[in-house]
C-alpha positions as CSV (number, residue, x, y, z in Angstrom):
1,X,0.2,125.2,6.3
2,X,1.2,126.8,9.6
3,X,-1.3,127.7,12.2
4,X,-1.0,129.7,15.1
5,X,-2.6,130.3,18.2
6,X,-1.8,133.5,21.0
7,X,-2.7,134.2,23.8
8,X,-2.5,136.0,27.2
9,X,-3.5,139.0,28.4
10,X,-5.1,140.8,26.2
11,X,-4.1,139.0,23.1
12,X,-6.0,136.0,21.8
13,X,-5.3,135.0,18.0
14,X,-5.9,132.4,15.8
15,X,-4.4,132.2,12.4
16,X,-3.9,129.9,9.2
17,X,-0.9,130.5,7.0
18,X,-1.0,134.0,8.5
19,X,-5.0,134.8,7.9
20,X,-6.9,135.8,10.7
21,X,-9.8,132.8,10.9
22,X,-12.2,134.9,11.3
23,X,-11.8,136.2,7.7
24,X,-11.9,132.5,6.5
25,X,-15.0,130.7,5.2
26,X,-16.7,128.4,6.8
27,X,-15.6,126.1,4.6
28,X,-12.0,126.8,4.6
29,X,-11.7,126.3,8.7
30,X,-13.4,123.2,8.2
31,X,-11.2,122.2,5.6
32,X,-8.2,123.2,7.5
33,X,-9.3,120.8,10.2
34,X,-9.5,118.1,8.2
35,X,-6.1,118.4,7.0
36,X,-5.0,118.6,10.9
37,X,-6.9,115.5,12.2
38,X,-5.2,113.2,8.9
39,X,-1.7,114.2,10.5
40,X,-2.8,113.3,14.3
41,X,-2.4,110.1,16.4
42,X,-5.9,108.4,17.5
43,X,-4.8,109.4,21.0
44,X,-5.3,113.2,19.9
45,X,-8.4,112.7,17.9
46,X,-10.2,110.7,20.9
47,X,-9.0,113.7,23.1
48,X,-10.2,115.9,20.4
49,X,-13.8,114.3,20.2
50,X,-13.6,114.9,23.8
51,X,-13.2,118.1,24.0
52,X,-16.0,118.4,21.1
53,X,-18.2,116.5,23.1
54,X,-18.1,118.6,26.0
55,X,-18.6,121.8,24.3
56,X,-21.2,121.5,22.3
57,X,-23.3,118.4,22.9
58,X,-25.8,117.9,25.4
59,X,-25.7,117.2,29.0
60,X,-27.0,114.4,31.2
61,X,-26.6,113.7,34.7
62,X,-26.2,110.4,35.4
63,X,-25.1,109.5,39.0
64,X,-23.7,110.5,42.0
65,X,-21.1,108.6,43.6
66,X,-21.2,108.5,47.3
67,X,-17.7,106.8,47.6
68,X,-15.9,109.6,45.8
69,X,-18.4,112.3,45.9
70,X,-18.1,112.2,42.1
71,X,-21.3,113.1,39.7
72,X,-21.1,110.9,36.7
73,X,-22.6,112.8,33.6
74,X,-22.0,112.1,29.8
75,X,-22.9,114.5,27.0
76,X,-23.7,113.6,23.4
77,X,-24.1,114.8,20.1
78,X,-26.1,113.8,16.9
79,X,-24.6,113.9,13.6
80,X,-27.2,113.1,10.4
């Protein structure tokens, strides 16, 4: 499996073994990124759930804090 990501400019692709993802199921992205998060370190998956978290789950503010002048805030996501 080879995926492959573009960008700049103009040009933003994403494709897996040469298939645009947007003509891809549903089903076969989420398959694909199961096969790519078996073949990552934990490092790369935390930083991956990260980035997951951040995107789509929902935002809290926590604190403010005055020494730094920081805003402490944490986002989370529910999975049944």
């Amino acid at each position: 499996m080879k995926i492959v990501y573009t960008e700049g400019c103009t040009c933003f692709s994403l494709t897996i073994d040469k298939k645009d993802v947007q003509d891809l199921s549903e089903v076969e992205i989420k398959n694909t990124l199961l096969k790519v998060i078996e073949h990552l370190n934990k490092d790369d998956v935390i930083q991956i759930l990260q980035d997951v978290a951040q995107r789509v789950g929902e935002y809290k503010y926590v604190d403010h804090c005055d020494e730094c002048n920081d805003d402490i805030c944490e986002y989370s996501i529910k999975i049944k």
